[in-house]
C-alpha positions, 0 to 999 in steps of 0.5 A: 507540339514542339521539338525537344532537340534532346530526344531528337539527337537520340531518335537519329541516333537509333536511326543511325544505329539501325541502319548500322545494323542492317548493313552489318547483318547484309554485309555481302551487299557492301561487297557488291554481291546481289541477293539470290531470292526465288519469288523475285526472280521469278517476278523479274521474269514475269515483269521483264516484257511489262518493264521493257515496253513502258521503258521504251514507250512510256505507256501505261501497262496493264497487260502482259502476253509473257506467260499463259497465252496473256492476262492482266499485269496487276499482280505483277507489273503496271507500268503507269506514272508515279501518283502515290507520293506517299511512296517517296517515303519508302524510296528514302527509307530504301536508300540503305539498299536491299536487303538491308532496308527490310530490315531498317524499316521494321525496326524504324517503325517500330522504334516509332511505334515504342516511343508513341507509347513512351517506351525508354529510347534504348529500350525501343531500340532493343524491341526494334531490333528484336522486331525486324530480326525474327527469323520469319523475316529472314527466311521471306527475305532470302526467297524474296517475299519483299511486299510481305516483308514491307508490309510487315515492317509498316503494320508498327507505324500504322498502329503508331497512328492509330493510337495517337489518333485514339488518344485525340492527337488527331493531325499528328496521328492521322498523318501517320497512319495515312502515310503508314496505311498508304505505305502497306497498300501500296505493296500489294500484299493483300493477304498479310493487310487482310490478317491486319485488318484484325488488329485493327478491329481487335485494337478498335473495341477496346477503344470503344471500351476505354471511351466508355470507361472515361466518358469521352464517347465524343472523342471516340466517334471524332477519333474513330471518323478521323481513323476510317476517313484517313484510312479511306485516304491512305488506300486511295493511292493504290485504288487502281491496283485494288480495283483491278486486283479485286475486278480481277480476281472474279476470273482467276483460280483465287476468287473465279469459278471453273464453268466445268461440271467435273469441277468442286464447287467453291463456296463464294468462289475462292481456292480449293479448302485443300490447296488452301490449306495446305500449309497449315501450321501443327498445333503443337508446332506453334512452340516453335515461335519459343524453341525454333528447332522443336521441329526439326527447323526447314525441310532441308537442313545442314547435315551437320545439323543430324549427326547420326544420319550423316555418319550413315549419309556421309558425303552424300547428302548436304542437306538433310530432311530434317523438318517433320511437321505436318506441312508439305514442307518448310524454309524454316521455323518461325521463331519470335525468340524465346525471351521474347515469348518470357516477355509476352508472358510477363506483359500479359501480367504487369501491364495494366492498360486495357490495351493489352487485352486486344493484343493478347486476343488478336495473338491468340486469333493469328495463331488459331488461324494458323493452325488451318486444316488442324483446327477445321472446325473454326477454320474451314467455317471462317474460310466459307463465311468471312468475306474475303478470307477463302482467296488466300492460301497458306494460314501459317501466314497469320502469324504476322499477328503474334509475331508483331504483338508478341515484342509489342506487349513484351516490351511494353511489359518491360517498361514497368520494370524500370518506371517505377510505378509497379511495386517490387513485390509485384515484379518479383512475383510475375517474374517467377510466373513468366519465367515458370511458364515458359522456361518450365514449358520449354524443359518439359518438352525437350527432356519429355519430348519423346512423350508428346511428339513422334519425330515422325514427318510427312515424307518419311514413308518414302524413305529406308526404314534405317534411315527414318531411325536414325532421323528421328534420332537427330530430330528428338535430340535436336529438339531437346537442345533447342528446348534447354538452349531457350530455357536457359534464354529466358532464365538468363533474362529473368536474371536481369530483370530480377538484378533490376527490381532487386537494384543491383544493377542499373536499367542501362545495364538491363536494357544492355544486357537484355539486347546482348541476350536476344542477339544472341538468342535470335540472330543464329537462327536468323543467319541459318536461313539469309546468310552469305551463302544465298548472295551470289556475286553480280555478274552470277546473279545477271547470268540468269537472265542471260538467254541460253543458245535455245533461247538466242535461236528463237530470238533471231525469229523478227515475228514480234508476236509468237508463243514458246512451249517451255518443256526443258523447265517446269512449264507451269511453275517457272517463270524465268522462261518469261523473261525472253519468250511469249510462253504458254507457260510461266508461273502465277498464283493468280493465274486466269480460271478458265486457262487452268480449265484448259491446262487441266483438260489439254495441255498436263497430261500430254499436250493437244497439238490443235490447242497449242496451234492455236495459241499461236505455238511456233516453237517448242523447247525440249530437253534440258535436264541430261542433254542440252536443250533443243528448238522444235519449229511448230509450222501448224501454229495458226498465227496470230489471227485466222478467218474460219469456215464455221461457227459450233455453236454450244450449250455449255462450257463443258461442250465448248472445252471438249469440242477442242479434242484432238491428238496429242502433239506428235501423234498423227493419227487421223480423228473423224471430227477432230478439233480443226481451229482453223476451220471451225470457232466453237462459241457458246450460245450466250454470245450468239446474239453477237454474231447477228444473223448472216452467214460467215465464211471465207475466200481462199485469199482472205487474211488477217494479219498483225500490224502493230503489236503493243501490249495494251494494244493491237491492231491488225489489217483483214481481208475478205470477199465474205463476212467473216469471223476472225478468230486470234490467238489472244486471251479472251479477258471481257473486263477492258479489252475492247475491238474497233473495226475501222474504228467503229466498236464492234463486240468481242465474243470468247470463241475455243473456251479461251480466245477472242473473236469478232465478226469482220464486214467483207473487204479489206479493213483496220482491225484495233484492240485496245486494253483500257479497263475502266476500274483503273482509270477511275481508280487513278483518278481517286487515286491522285486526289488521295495522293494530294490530300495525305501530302496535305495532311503531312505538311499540317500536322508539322507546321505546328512542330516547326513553329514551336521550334521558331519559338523556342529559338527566337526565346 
């Protein structure tokens, strides 16, 4: 193996052009503005105390108190020396900027992806582009779903890898495919791996099939060892987040299971199939990946976009509900480009390689997934009976599958046009079928629209009937315009491949004409949903996370460890309130199970002043929304920690949640046997053994109070003439947290469903709580050893590059 200079001039040029092309598409970033993503500010908010502390510290962190009383940080933010070296490989990669370098990474890797399979350089350029600018990757962009975007961008060099290492190219292929496997876990987006993981296995079969065929079962078990252990390798730098994530995931909303009786009962734990699957893609919304506004394109679209709604509208309404497909709502189409899907076709005809079997079964599986809820029958069985599938949400999401595979086989289709190998009689006649199918398909459904669809959405019955009209008015003609506008697409394609076969013009100019025609085609539709109007100039960006005078008020309060009840925001489903305040809100999909039981039972429909007092509630936000918010002080909050008088030993979790009872927040009616969490710890029997056999109690003087607050850590001083049990206003999470008492351990038991407690010896002594889950030391460990080994693997698989040039050179 040895460089060809020429083709590596042409490589650097295509990576040259791409990264010209991303800054062009993001030229706002030139100009110093910051792009305005939802989900990543909502990140920030919910990371900024994690970021902050291992700033100033340098400590591991693995806990966060900002939102929900406290939980583990895995999904959001942990703060731990950089063992992945691999990850330098995306840093290099980022040096374009953001957003531009979603963009430049798609499309290198799946130019890579295009010359491994000995596609023409300007043709992989041209697949590349088409590639990164899909308009799913734009929309997940603007809102900031940046791991699923460079989750998405890597898959290209994964498979790269793989096939390189199937066609026995071992050390190259499996440096890249660990790099490339290393690169997607590290993100964290385990859902869009998960879907991967089916073109993976898809792709694995036909190997098999095509070892079978040649006799060379050999070097398909030897490709096949090499493919899983340098996968195993590839996954191990990011061993401490999956096996915290996974341990992790047993006591949240996605894989835990509420205790309580009124609860559904999951099937192998996971979500509710109902919040599962509530995006659930149409079956006949599927034609969007063709005609992006078949459907009416987002839930709010421009009100130019529907002209005989807005002469009704007039000025008051921007944004118009244009989108009337059957998911609650949408941020815009998932269009692959309608020459891309002429090109899928016509590859499903004119390759030969075995190959494209497993891509058209993997696409057709990514869009069966889909459809969720719209085809339950296979899909509700899959998500009861496939490991893992019911702790993910949104099935529309599969289609990362086809939206990845679609440009693969088109282009792939592409190159028998100008390698010469396929007969002009065969080309012409897969041209008029491609091109019949899905020119035909897109005429059919915009001038016969009105005959397979209603234009009829999900949230129109809440509007005037007049106006319901008149929208699907402009949603019918709206979808016919679409529909010509992609005939005329994939026809004018169809063109140029037919001018090629028929030599009237040269494959440069194909392959020109054809990348002109999909910019067109598909760039639009991108910038209707990243354009300038989602940047924001820097100093508007940063005044999000400047506090408002509420927030500076509460901020004067020195106590290093309070929470704040944020009611001037969605309490629930925001988590910029994080970014300054300890909150008994926030926002996380991933939220702790037993929290949500409490939420559910004490804290949605009015709140419980006991239960916020004892989660340490010292001030509460209200207002916001006509008045300026205000700071309610909370003098009944119990503190951080607090000796009671007795224990209620209980049966059950339902006796134990609803053993908290008391009056909402405000209301002073006096309850006979009312929750009172400083006098009575209500435990379940199961931790009875715990608690040993003395009685508790308490003196009038007995304290407990902080003494050093850290994230991973806590210690408090106590005192006390009695035996006691110490109640603290922290989350009970029984995977790591561990509780010393004069350094001695001592068992932390749950008391009041969600908080912790421990049995305290009489007289004055030093109370310590340390988070060290033993899931991610040893995960660092194997962590670091894989790190090692990939480097390892790289360096050997160039060594006989650079000697191959020293050859060349010396010759």
């Amino acid at each position: 193996m040895q460089f060809d200079f020429k083709k590596i001039r042409l490589d650097l040029l295509a990576i040259v052009v791409f990264a010209v092309l991303s800054l062009l598409y993001c030229m706002p970033q030139l100009q110093g503005k910051k792009l305005s993503q939802h989900d990543n500010i909502s990140w920030q908010g919910a990371a900024h105390e994690g970021m902050a502390y291992h700033d100033s510290t340098g400590k591991d962190v693995l806990w966060s108190n900002s939102m929900f009383g406290g939980m583990p940080s895995y999904t959001v933010y942990v703060g731990t020396a950089n063992f992945n070296y691999s990850s330098y490989v995306q840093t290099v990669l980022q040096a374009v900027g953001k957003p531009a370098y979603f963009f430049f990474i798609a499309m290198v890797c799946f130019y890579i992806l295009m010359r491994v399979l000995k596609v023409n350089h300007w043709l992989s350029m041209v697949g590349a582009f088409a590639y990164a600018f899909s308009s799913y990757n734009a929309i997940i962009i603007s809102v900031g779903h940046e791991t699923k975007m460079l989750t998405m961008g890597y898959i290209p060099a994964a498979i790269a890898g793989l096939y390189l290492i199937y066609r026995q190219k071992w050390l190259p292929g499996a440096a890249l495919w660990g790099v490339a496997v290393c690169l997607m876990t590290m993100n964290n987006h385990f859902q869009v791996i998960y879907y991967y993981l089916f073109i993976f296995f898809s792709m694995g079969i036909v190997m098999l099939f095509i070892a079978i065929k040649e006799g060379k079962i050999k070097e398909f078990l030897i490709s096949s060892v090499i493919a899983i252990v340098v996968g195993l390798l590839g996954v191990g730098p990011s061993m401490p987040s999956i096996l915290t994530s996974a341990e992790y995931a047993k006591e949240t909303m996605r894989g835990g299971e509420s205790e309580l009786s009124g609860k559904e009962k999951k099937a192998n734990g996971g979500l509710d199939k109902e919040y599962a699957f509530r995006w659930s893609n149409g079956i006949g919304e599927t034609f969007c990946i063709m005609i992006p506004y078949l459907y009416g394109g987002a839930s709010g679209e421009p009100a130019e976009m529907a002209p005989k709604t807005r002469e009704v509208v007039g000025d008051r309404a921007d944004k118009l509900p244009l989108y009337w497909g059957p998911q609650p709502f949408l941020s815009g189409p998932v269009y692959f480009g309608a020459i891309i899907c002429f090109l899928f076709v016509l590859g499903t005809i004119v390759v030969k390689s075995p190959h494209k079997w497993w891509i058209i079964a993997a696409s057709f599986l990514g869009i069966m997934l889909s459809w969720g809820k719209n085809f339950e029958g296979v899909n509700y069985f899959l998500f009861d009976h496939l490991p893992m599938l019911n702790k993910f949400r949104t099935p529309s999401m599969a289609l990362v599958i086809p939206q990845f595979l679609f440009p693969l086989l088109g282009f792939w289709g592409v190159q028998e046009y100008i390698s010469g190998k396929t007969s002009k009689e065969e080309l012409l006649k897969a041209l008029k079928i491609a091109a019949g199918i899905t020119a035909g398909l897109c005429i059919v459904l915009g001038l016969g629209g009105s005959m397979f669809f209603s234009f009829t959405g999900v949230e129109d019955a809440g509007y005037q009937a007049e106006l319901v009209n008149l929208l699907k008015q402009d949603r019918a003609s709206l979808a016919m315009s679409s529909s010509l506008k992609s005939a005329a697409f994939i026809l004018a394609a169809a063109a140029l491949l037919w001018a090629l076969v028929t030599e009237k013009i040269k494959p440069v100019m194909m392959i020109g004409g054809l990348g002109l025609l999909i910019a067109i085609d598909m760039l639009p539709v991108s910038r209707d949903y990243l354009n300038e109007s989602n940047y924001e100039d820097a100093s508007e960006f940063d005044a999000t996370f400047q506090p408002r005078p509420v927030d500076e008020q509460i901020l004067k309060d020195k106590d290093p460890y309070y929470r704040v009840l944020d009611l001037s925001r969605n309490t629930y489903n925001d988590a910029v309130q994080a970014y300054f305040h300890k909150c008994v809100g926030g926002y996380s999909p991933a939220k702790m199970e037993m929290y949500q039981d409490l939420i559910d039972r004490h804290m949605s429909k009015g709140y419980n002043g006991e239960v916020l007092n004892m989660l340490n509630t010292k001030y509460i936000i209200v207002g916001g929304q006509k008045s300026a918010p205000q700071v309610i002080p909370n003098p009944n909050a119990c503190g951080n920690a607090w000796f009671v008088d007795e224990v209620k030993l209980v049966n059950t979790a339902d006796e134990e949640i609803n053993g908290l009872t008391a009056p909402q927040l405000g209301d002073t009616t006096i309850v006979p046997g009312a929750f009172q969490p400083k006098k009575t710890a209500i435990i379940r029997n199961t931790f009875k053994n715990d608690l040993g056999n003395g009685a508790i109690g308490k003196d009038s003087a007995a304290f407990v109070k902080l003494t050093k607050y850290g994230l991973d850590e806590l210690s408090f001083a106590s005192n006390n003439s009695k035996d006691g049990l110490a109640v603290f206003s922290d989350i009970y999470y029984a995977k790591g947290w561990k509780a010393y008492v004069d350094g001695k351990e001592t068992p932390i038991v749950k008391a009041d469903y969600v908080l912790r407690a421990i049995k305290i010896p009489a007289g004055p002594h030093k109370i310590e709580f340390q988070f060290k889950p033993d899931s991610f030391y040893k995960g660092k460990t194997v962590a670091m050893a894989s790190s090692i080994l990939i480097l390892l693997l790289c360096v050997a698989a160039f060594i006989p590059v650079f000697k191959g040039s020293n050859k060349n050179e010396q010759a």
